[in-house]
C-alpha positions as CSV (number, residue, x, y, z in Angstrom):
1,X,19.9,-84.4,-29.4
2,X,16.7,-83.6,-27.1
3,X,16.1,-86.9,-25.7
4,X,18.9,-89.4,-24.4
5,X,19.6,-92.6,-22.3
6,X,21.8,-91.8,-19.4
7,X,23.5,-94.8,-17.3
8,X,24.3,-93.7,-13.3
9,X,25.2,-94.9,-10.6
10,X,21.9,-94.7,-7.6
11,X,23.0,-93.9,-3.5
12,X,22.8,-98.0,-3.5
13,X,26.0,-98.1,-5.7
14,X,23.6,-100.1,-8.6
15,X,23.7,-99.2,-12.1
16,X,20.3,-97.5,-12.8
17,X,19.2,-96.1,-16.7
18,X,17.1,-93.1,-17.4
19,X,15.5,-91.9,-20.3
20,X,15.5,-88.1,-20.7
21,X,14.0,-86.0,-23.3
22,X,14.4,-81.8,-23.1
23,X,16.8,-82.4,-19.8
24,X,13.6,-83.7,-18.2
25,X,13.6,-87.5,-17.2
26,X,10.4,-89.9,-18.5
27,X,11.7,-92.8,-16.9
28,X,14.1,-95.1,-14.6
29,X,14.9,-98.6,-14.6
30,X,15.5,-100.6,-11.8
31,X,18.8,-101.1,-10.6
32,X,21.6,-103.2,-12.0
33,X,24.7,-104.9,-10.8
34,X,26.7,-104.4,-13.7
35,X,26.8,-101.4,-16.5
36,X,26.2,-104.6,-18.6
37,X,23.5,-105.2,-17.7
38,X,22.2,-101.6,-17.9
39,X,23.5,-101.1,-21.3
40,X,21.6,-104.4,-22.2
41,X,18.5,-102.9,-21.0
42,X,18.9,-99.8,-23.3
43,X,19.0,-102.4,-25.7
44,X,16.4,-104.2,-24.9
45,X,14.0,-101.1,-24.8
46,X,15.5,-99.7,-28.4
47,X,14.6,-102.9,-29.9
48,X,11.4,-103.8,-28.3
49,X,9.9,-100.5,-27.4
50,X,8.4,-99.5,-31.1
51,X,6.3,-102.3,-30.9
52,X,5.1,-101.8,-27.4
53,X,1.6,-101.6,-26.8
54,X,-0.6,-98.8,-24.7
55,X,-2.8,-100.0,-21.7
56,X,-5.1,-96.9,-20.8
57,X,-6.0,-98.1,-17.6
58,X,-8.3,-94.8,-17.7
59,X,-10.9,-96.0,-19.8
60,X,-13.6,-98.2,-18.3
């Protein structure tokens, strides 16, 4: 599969996700206590993501 979450750990010891497509990472959460947490994020982003809307903050 080209494009994956990834759960690690950051130097602060909190629970960070990344979203990686072609080995190349589009994104990073903020940090989590708990791999909970960051799974629930992953979750949150699959099921609200699709619907997500686009604010070009380019156009005037």
């Amino acid at each position: 599969m080209a494009h994956k979450f990834e759960i690690h750990k950051d130097k602060a010891g909190e629970f960070r996700v990344r979203f990686a497509y072609n080995s190349e990472t589009i994104f990073s959460t903020e940090g989590y206590t708990s791999k909970a947490s960051a799974k629930s994020a992953i979750e949150s982003i699959k099921k609200n993501g699709p619907d997500a809307e686009i604010d070009d903050t380019t156009v005037a």
